[in-house]
N, C-alpha and C positions, 0 to 999 in steps of 0.2 A: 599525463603520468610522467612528464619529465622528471618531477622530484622525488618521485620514488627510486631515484639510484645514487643514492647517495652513500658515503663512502660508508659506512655503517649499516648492519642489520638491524640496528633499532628504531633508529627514523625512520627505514624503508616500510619496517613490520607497522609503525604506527601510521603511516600515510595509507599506506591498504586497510588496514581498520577503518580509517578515516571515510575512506574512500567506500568501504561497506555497509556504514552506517549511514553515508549519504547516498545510497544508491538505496536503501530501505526507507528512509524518509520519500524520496522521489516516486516509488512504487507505492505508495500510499495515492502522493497527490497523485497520480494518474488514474488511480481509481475513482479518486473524486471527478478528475476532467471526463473519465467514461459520462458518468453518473449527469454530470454536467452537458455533456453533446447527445447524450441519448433524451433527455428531455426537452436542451433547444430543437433535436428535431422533430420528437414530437412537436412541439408548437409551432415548428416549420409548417410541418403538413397538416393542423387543423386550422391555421390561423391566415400564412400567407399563401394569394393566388397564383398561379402561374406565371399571369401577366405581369405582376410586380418583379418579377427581376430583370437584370438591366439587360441590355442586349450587348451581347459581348465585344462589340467594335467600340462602346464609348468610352470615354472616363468615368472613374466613381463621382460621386455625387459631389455637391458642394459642399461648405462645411454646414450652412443654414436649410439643406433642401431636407422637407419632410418624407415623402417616398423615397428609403433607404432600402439595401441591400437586405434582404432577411439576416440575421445571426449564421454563420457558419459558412457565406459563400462570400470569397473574394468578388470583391464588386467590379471585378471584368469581366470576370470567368461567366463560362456561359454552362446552362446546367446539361448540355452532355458531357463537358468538361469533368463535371461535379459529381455525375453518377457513376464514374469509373474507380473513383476510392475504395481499397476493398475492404479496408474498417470503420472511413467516417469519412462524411463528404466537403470537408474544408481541414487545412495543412497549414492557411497561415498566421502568421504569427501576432500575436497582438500589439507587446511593442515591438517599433522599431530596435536595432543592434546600433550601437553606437561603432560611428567610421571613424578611421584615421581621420589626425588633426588638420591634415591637406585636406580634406574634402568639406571645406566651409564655404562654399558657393555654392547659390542654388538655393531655394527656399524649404521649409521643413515641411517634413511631410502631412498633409490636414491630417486630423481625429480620425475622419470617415475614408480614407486611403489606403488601399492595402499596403502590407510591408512585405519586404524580401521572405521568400523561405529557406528554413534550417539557417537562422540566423546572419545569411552573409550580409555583407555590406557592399559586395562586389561582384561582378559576375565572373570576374575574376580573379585569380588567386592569391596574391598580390594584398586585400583586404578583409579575404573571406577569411572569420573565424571560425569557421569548420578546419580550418587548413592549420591552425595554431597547433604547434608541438605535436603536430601527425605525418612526418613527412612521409610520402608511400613511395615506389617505383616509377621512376618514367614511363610517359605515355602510358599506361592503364585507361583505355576508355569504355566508359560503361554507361548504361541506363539507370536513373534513379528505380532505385529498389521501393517495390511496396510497400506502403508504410508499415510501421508495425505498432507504431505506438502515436496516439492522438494528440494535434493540438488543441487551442482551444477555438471557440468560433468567433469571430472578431464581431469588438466589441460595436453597438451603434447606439446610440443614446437616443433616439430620436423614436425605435422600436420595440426598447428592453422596457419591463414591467420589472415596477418593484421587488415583487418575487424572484427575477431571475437576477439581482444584483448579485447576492453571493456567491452563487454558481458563479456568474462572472470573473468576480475576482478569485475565486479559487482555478478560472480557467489561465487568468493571467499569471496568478504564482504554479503553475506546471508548466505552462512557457517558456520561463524566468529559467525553470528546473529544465526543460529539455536543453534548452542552450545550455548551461553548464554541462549536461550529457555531452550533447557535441563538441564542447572544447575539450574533454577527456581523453581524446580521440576514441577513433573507430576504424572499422574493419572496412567503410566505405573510404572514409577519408584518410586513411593508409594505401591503399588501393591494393591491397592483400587479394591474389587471386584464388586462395582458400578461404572462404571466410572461416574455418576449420583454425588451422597453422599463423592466422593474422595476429598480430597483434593486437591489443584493443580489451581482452578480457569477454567473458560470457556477455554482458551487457553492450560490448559495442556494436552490435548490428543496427542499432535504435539510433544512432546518430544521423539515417534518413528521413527527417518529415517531410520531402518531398511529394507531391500530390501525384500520384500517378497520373499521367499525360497531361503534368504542368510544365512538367520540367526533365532535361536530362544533363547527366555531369559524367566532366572526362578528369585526368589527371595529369600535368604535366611537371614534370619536377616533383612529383610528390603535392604539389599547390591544385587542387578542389576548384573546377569551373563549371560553374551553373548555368544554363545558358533555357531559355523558356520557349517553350513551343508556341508556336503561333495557335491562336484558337479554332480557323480552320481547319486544322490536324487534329482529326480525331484520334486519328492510330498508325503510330511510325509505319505501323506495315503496309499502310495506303502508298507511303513514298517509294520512289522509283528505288531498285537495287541493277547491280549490275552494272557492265564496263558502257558507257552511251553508244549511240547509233552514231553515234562521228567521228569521223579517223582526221589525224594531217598527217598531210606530206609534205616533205621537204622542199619548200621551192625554190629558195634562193637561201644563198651563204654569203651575206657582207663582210669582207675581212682577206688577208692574208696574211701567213705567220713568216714574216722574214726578219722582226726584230730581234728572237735569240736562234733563228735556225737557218740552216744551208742545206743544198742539195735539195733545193724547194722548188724548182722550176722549171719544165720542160715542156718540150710540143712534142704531141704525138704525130703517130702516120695519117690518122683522121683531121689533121688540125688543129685539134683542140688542146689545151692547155691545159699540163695538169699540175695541182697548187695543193696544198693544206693548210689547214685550221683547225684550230681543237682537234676532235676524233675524227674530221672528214677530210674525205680526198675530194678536191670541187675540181672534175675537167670543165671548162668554159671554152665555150665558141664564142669569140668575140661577134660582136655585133649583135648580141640578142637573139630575141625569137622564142621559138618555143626548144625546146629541149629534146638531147637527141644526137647522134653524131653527125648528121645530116642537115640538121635547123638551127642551130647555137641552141643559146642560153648554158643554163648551167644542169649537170646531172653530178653524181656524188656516190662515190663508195664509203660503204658506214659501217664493215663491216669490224673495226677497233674496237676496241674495249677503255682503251686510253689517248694521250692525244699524243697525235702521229709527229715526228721529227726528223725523218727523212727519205726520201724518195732515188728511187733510180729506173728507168726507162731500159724494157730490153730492147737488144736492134733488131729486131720482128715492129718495133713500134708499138705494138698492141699489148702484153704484157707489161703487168710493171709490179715493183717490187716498195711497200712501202714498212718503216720500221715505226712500232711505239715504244712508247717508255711506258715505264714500271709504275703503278699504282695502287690501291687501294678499294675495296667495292662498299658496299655501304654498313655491312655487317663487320668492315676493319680488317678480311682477309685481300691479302698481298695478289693484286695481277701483275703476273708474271709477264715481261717482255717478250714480245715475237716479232715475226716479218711475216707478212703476207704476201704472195703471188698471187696476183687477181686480174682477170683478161677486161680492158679498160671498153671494151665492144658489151660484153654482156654482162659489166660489173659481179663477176661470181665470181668467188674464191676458189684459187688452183691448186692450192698449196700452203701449209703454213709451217712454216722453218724457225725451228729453237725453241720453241718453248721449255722452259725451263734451264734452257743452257745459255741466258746471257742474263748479266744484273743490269739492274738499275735501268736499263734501257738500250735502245740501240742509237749508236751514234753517227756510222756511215756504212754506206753498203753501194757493191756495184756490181752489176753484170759484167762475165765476158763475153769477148767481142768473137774474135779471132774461130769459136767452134762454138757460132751461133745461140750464142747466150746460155752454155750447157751450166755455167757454175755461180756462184752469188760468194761475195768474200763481203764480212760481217764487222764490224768492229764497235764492240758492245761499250755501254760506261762504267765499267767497275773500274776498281782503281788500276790493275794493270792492265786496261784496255784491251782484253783478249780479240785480237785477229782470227777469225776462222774462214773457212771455205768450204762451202757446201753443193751438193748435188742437187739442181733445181726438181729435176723432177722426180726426184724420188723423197725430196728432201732430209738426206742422210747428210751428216759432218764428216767432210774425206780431211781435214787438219784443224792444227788449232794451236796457239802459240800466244806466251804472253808479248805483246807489242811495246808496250813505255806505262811507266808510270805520270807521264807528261798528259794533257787532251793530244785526244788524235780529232783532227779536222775534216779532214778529207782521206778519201781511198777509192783506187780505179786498177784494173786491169789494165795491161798494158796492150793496148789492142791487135797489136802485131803476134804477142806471144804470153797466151795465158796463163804461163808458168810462172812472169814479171807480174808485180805488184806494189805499189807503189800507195806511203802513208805518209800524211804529212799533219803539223799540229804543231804544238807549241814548241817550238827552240828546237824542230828536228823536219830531216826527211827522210825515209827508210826504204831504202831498195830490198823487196824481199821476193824469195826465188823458192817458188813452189813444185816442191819434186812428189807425184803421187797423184796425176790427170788421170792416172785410169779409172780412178771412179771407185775403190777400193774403200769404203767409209774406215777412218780409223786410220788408218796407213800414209798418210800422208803426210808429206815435214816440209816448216816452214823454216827457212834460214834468212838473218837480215845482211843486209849493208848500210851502215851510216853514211849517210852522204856529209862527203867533211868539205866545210864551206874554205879553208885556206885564209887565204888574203883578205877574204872578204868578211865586212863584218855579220855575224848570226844573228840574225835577226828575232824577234822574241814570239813570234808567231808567224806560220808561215800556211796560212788558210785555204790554198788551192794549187793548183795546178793542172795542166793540160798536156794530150801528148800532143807531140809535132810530125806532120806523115814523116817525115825522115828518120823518125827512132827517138830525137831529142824531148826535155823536156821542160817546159817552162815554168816555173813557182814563182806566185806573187807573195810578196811580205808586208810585215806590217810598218816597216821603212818605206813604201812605196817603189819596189825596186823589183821589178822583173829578171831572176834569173833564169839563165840558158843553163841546163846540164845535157852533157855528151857525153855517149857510153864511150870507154875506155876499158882495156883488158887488166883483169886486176894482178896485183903480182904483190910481195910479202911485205911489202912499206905502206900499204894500203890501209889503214885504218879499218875494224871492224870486224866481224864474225861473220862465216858459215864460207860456204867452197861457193860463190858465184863465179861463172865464170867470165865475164864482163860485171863492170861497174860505172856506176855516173860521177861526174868533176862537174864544176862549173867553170864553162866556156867562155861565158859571155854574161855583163850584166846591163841591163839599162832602167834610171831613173826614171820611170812612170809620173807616179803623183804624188802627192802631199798628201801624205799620210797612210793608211792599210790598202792594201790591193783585195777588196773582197771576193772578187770572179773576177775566170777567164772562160773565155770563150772561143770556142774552134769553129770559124766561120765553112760555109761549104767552099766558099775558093781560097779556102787556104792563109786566107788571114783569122789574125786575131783580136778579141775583143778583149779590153781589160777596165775594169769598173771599180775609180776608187770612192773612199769614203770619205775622209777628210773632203778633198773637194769636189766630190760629187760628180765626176767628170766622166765620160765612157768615151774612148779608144779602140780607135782602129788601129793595129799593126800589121804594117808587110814585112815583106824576108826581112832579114836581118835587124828588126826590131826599130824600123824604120814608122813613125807615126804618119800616117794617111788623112786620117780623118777623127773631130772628137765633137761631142756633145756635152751641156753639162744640165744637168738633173737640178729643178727650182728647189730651192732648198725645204719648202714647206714639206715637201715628199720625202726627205731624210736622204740617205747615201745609198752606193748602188748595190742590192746584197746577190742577187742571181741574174743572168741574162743569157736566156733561148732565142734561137732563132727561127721564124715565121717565114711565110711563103716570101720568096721575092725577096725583099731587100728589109721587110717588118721585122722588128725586135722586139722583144717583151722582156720588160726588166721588171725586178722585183728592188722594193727598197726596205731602208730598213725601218721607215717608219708606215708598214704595212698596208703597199699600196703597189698597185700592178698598174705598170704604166705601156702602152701600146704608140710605136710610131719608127721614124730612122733616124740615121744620124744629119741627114739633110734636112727635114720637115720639124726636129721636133719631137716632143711626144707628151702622150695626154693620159689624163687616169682613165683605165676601165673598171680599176676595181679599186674601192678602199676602204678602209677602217677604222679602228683606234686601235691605240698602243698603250694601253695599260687595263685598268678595271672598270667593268663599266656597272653602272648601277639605276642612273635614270632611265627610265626610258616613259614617255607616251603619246599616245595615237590623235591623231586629228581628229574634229566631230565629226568631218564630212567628208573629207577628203583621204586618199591612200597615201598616204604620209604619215613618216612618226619622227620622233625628235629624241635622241640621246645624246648621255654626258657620262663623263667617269673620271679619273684618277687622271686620265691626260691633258684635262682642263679644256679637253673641246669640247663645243657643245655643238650636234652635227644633227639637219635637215634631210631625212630619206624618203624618197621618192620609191615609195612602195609598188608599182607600175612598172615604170622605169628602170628599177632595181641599180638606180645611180646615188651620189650625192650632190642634195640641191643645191645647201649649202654649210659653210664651217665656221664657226668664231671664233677667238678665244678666250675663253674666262677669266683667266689669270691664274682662277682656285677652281679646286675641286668641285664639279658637279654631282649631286651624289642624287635628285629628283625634281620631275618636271610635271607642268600639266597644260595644255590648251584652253584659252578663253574659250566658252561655247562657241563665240561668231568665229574664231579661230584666228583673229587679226593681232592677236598678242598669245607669249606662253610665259609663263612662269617658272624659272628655275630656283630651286636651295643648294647655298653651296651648303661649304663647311666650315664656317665661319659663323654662322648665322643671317649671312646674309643673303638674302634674298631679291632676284632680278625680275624685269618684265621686260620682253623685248616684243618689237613688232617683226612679226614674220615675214612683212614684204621688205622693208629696208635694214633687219637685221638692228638698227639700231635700239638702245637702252632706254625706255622710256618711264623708268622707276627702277629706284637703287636702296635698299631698306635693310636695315638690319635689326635682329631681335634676339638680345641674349648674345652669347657667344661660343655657341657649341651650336654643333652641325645641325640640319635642318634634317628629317626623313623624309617627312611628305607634303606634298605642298596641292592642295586641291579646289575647283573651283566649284561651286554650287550649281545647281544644275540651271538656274536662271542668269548666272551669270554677276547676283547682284554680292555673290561673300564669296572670298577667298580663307582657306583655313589652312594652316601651315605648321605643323609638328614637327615640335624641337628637340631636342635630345636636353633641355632644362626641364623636361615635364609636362610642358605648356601647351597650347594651341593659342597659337594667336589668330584672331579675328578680324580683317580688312574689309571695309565696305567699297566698291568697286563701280567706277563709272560704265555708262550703257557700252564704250567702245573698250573698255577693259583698261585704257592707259591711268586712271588712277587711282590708286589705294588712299584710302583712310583707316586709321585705327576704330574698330567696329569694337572690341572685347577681348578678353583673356579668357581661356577655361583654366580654369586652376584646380585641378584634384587629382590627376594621376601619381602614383607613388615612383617613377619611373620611366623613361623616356620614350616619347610615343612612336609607334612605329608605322602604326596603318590606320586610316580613316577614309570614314564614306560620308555625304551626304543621301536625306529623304528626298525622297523625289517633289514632295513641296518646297524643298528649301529651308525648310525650317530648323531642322535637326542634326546631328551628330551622331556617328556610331563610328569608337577609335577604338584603340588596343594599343598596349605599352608593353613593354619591353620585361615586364614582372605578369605577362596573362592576365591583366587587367581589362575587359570590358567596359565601359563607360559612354554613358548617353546623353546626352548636352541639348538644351535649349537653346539655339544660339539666336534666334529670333525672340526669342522674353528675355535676352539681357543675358546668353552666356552661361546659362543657369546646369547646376550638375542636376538629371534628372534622375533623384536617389532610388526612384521608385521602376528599375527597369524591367518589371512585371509587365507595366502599360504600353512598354516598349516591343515587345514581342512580335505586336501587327505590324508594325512599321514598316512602307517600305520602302526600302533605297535603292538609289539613283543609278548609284554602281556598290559594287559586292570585291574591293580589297580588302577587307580585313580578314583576317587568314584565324579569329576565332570567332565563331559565333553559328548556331543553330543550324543555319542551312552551308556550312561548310563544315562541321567537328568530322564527319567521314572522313576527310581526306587527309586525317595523320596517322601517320601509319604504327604499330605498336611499337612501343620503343621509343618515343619521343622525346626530346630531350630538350623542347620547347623553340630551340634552332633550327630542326631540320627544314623546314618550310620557311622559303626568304619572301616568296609572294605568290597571290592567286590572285584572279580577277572570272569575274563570269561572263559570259558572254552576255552581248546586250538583246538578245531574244532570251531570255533567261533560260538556255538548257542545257548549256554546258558550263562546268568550273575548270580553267585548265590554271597549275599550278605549278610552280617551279621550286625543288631542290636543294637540297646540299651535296646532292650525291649526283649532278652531273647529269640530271632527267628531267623532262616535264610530262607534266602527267594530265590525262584527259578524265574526267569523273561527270558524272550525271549533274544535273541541278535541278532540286534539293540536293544536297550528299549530306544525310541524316543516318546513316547506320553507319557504324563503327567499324572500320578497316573495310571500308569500301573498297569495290572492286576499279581498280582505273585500266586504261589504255599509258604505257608507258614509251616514252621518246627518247632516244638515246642521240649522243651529237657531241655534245656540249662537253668541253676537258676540264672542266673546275665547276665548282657552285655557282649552278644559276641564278641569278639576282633578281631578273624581275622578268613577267610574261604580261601581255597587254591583247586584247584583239581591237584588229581594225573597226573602223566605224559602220561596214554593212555586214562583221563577223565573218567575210569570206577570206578572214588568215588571221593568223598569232603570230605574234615578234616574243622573241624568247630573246634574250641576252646572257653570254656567258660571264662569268668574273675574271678572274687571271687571264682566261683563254682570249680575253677581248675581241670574240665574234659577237656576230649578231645573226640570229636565225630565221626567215620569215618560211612558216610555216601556211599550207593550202588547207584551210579545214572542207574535206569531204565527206557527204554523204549526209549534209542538215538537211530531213523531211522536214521542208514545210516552213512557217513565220508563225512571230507571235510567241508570247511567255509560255511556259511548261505550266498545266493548271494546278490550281494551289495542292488538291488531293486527286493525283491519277492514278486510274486503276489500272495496276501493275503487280502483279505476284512478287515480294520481297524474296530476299536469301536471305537468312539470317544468318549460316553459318559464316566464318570465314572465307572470304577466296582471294587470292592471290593476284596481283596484279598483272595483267598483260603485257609482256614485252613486245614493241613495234619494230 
């Protein structure tokens, strides 16, 4: 109906005429197709036997084989399929729909073949002409509706008598008629949740000829996906419903965040080290083991909402106080910024301070010293950087003051006296003198002092500082230059505001390093530690800023951004290219913990081994030792990694950049042992066949290219093109023979590929329904439409993958979650187990090779998660129809 709105009441009124008189011509021929399917089935049941129909796992017939399909039943379909119609027991259609002009590969479909129902030409939305000029609401997913109006019975010349010719062709001009129904749109292919209030007109209900338990269709963007049931499935309700029998847990966090943040790094009283990443707090006991504060490894507080940006340790040790920034939840409302106080012994929450009284985020916070950690002073990122100071345990605001409009960097208690406080940040340092300790919320006043640098030049950030036992203090800058400030009594030449009654000067300055001073540090005897960036160097100083001792940081690890200190004479530095390195300044020191530093996107799992292999936006492509929980090993690419996949024997993997070029490397010597390019736009997926002998690689041209592959994986040949997606491909599986394709593009297009008969598009994706594959990424298709959630907006899901015992689908995100769902997940708005961690959209989820864990990877947030899947009863696939009691209604997803 789009031309019915035309700028005039006269065209419009005539196009609905139009439109009325072709809707009573159509209700005719339907009468005649009654007239017509009620006689084919009489001759169904006096003429054909039982045993003549096909059995529903083959293909239709040849074009020349005599024993055909009776009139009226798709020659796959098997007849409990068939009995379930609740007006007529065949739905499709006689001709084929004519596809896009991209879809010319692949051979035409025989005479004796069935064709797509309700006219599509795709399973996805992208070519289906149910979807032409009806766009409906995102994510609406639904079941095909009962039919309501007949096709005809498809035609076979090999069975029809003379007599039934006319009927025939008057079942093929009502066909010809329903398809035109369906492009008119409809109250299905709108996805109008009243069929009442849809639009569409009294006659659009009819645009389903859908076979009941042929087929079911969801809606994304408004775009109509048809996707077919496998023939084993009698009845969706046989499929499992509900959250599955399998939880993870969080076993290990690859990563640490020190490329845009500070105030990231500290040892507790237990030892342990506590770090952030995305929303988690990871305390790690170096050395491994099992987990615990007594055994290393790693344990983790999760209980954020967003990702964490800065930390501070109370001097009990055990408490600690960590800040997020501000975000957004999935429904588009605002999380608001807070600070948690949470006991690092029993990971619970003590306390949670400001909610709703700081913007944008928190940006530093500190405990005081001096009266046992009673206060927390805040300094949030809005634009005047509000300074406050709160009551720990009661969590009430006793002041609050705007600070600069400059970044504040840092901010500490003065540990002698916690009325002193002390901020520093861009082009400033600010002595400020808190009058109002008694604990009075409300009542209390914050007064500054600038510290005025004199003689000396201001530098343009001034990112830390430390106090000195004697009272003094020292600030590192971004000149590389350590000053000394000594209180002095203030008097009326003094630069600055509020009645302190001492002030800081600088005493003393000394030349550190080339370049930013990122941290200092306050050793237990009294020296200091200072870590610059520019040349990567960490410093020992004694009294009077006398250098002792220094190390310098290999450059591959980036510059030095925090540095705590460990039992004994051990240091743990943090860098800025997100990596925790463990040792002294005599020995050296080595990575315990590392990452990437941008987005990460590829990731996948070895056949046999506990290793997986990721790439991202940082151009490394990095080796993990799933076990171990180390890295095996790193390269670098030059360019963007964006997906990867392992040879079966695992002696080579395959990377796409973003180029279109595509690598093979050997896993033991790291070296390039194929270097390929196709097209010039980024690759999505790159996957191997499950024998090892085709590689298939999805471009963002449309394409899938086809590489034939030696027994040891080192060589590619050009094998084929698939050419017919309308849109850039995103996800793709192979059958577990080898022989076949199931991808998805970027427009919800499904499409099923011969790639063994020559690359062939296989238009008839009816036949395609039994099929089964190898692995289960493609994020549309039959045994995954469950797991979108209402609301779709055809983005929100960046990847799924099934587990390889087939019974769970875990899936990852835009909103920062992975989610655990049953396998099949066949009912709509299924119920999952949901996982929270992750500070950005997750990009892609993988399970290991024996399924005892999942790798999740964040985007922005550049962690990686490796999840414990607990509580799998048992081995072996989920059976095709288990008996299980559905839910049909709604339910809600499980927060974990």
């Amino acid at each position: 109906m789009d031309g019915a709105g035309g700028p005039g009441e006269g065209p419009a009124q005539e196009a609905l005429q139009s439109l009325s008189r072709r809707l009573q011509v159509q209700e005719k021929e339907m009468e005649l197709v009654k007239a017509a399917l009620a006689e084919a089935l009489r001759l169904l049941r006096l003429q054909a036997p039982s045993t003549s129909l096909q059995d529903p796992g083959t293909l239709g017939p040849p074009r020349d084989s005599s024993p055909a399909a009776p009139p009226g039943l798709p020659p796959t379909c098997s007849p409990s399929l068939v009995s379930r119609g609740t007006q007529t027991e065949a739905e499709m259609e006689v001709e084929p729909s004519p596809g896009p002009p991209g879809l010319s590969n692949g051979p035409p479909a025989p005479p004796g073949g069935s064709e797509e129902p309700s006219g599509t030409q795709s399973e996805g939305g992208g070519s289906s002409s149910s979807g032409t000029g009806s766009p409906g609401p995102p994510g609406i997913l639904r079941l095909a509706q009962p039919p309501q109006r007949t096709d005809t019975p498809r035609r076979n010349s090999s069975s029809s008598s003379p007599s039934e010719r006319p009927r025939q062709k008057l079942s093929r001009k009502a066909a010809s008629s329903a398809n035109l129904l369906l492009r008119s749109g409809s109250t299905e292919s709108r996805g109008g949740k009243d069929p009442l209030s849809s639009p569409g007109g009294p006659g659009s209900r009819r645009s389903n000829y859908n076979l009941e338990g042929i087929s079911v269709k969801m809606f994304l963007r408004g775009r109509p996906i048809t996707m077919y049931i496998p023939s084993g499935i009698r009845s969706l309700e046989e499929l499992p419903s509900g959250p599955p029998p399998e939880t993870l847990s969080l076993d290990w966090v690859y990563g640490y965040r020190g490329r845009d943040s500070r105030s990231n790094l500290f040892v507790l009283r237990s030892g342990e080290v506590v770090y952030f990443i995305a929303c988690v707090v990871v305390l790690y006991r170096p050395g491994g083991g099992p987990g615990g504060p007594g055994g290393g490894g790693q344990r983790h507080y999760r209980g954020h909402t967003d990702c964490v940006r800065c930390l501070a340790v109370h001097p009990d040790g055990v408490r600690v106080a960590s800040g997020q920034t501000a975000g957004v939840d999935k429904d588009g409302k605002p999380l608001q910024p807070v600070v948690h106080v949470w006991d690092s012994e029993t990971l619970l929450k003590l306390q949670e301070i400001g909610l709703g009284a700081f913007e944008r985020g928190v940006g530093a916070l500190a405990f005081s010293v001096v009266d046992q950690g009673a206060f927390l002073c805040v300094v949030d990122d809005s634009n005047e950087h509000m300074l406050s100071v709160w009551d720990c345990s009661r969590g009430t605001k006793l002041a609050e003051i705007k600070s600069t409009n400059d970044s504040v960097l840092a901010v500490g208690f003065n540990p002698r006296d916690s009325s002193s406080i002390v901020t520093s940040g861009k082009s400033h340092v600010h002595f400020w003198n808190w009058n109002g300790g008694t604990g009075v919320p409300g009542n209390g006043t914050l007064t500054r002092k600038q510290g005025v640098f004199g003689k000396y030049k201001k530098p343009k950030f001034i990112p830390c500082f430390v106090f000195l036992p004697d009272g003094d203090i020292l600030t590192g800058d971004s000149e590389g230059n350590i000053l000394t400030w000594g209180r002095s009594l203030s008097d009326s030449r003094t630069p600055g505001r509020g009645g302190a009654k001492e002030t800081y000067g600088i005493v003393a300055q000394a030349h550190a390093h080339e370049g930013s001073i990122f941290a200092l540090c306050l050793r237990r005897d009294g020296t200091v530690l200072s870590g610059g960036g520019r040349d990567r160097r960490l410093v020992q100083w004694g009294p009077g800023l006398v250098a002792l001792q220094e190390a310098e940081i290999p450059e591959h690890f980036g510059a030095v951004r925090a540095i705590a200190e460990g039992p004994g004479s051990e240091l743990l530095v943090g860098t800025t290219k997100n990596a925790l390195l463990r040792g002294d300044l005599a020995q050296g020191f080595s990575p315990v913990i590392q990452g990437h530093t941008d987005e990460l996107w590829g990731l996948c799992t070895h056949p046999f081994q506990n290793r997986f292999l990721t790439c991202g936006h940082d151009r490394q492509l990095c080796l993990w030792d799933g076990e171990g929980h180390a890295l095996a090993w790193s390269i670098d690419l030059k360019e963007t990694g964006l997906c990867a996949d392992f040879h079966p024997s695992g002696a080579v993997v395959a990377v796409g950049l973003n180029t279109g070029r595509w690598l093979v490397l050997d896993t033991e010597t790291r070296e390039i042992v194929s270097d390929i390019t196709d097209g010039n736009e980024q690759l999505s997926v790159v996957r191997y066949s499950p024998d090892g002998l085709y590689l298939a690689i999805g471009s963002h041209d449309n394409m899938i290219y086809i590489y034939s592959v030696s027994s040891d994986g080192a060589k590619s040949s050009r094998f084929g093109r698939c050419v017919g997606h309308s849109s850039f491909i995103t996800h793709l599986d192979w059958s577990k023979d080898g022989n076949f394709i199931m991808s998805n593009s970027g427009d919800y297009e499904i499409l099923y590929w011969d790639v063994a008969g020559g690359c062939k598009l296989l238009r008839n994706r009816y036949e395609s329904r039994d099929r089964e594959w190898a692995t289960y990424t493609c994020v549309l298709g039959f045994h995954v439409y469950g797991v979108w959630p209402d609301g779709s907006d055809g983005t929100d899901i960046n990847s799924l993958c099934r587990s390889h015992n087939e019974r769970v689908v875990a899936v990852a995100d835009d909103f920062c979650k992975v989610h655990l769902f049953q396998y099949p997940c066949a009912h709509a708005k299924a119920p999952s187990l949901v996982y929270g961690g992750h500070g950005s959209h997750v990009t892609s989820v993988r399970f290991t090779h024996d399924d005892s864990h999942l790798i999740s990877l964040g985007g922005k947030d550049a962690s990686i998660f490796q999840w414990r899947v607990l509580g799998a009863g048992g081995t072996g696939p989920v059976p095709t129809t288990p008996s299980r009691t559905p839910s049909l209604s709604p339910a809600s997803s499980l927060d974990v």
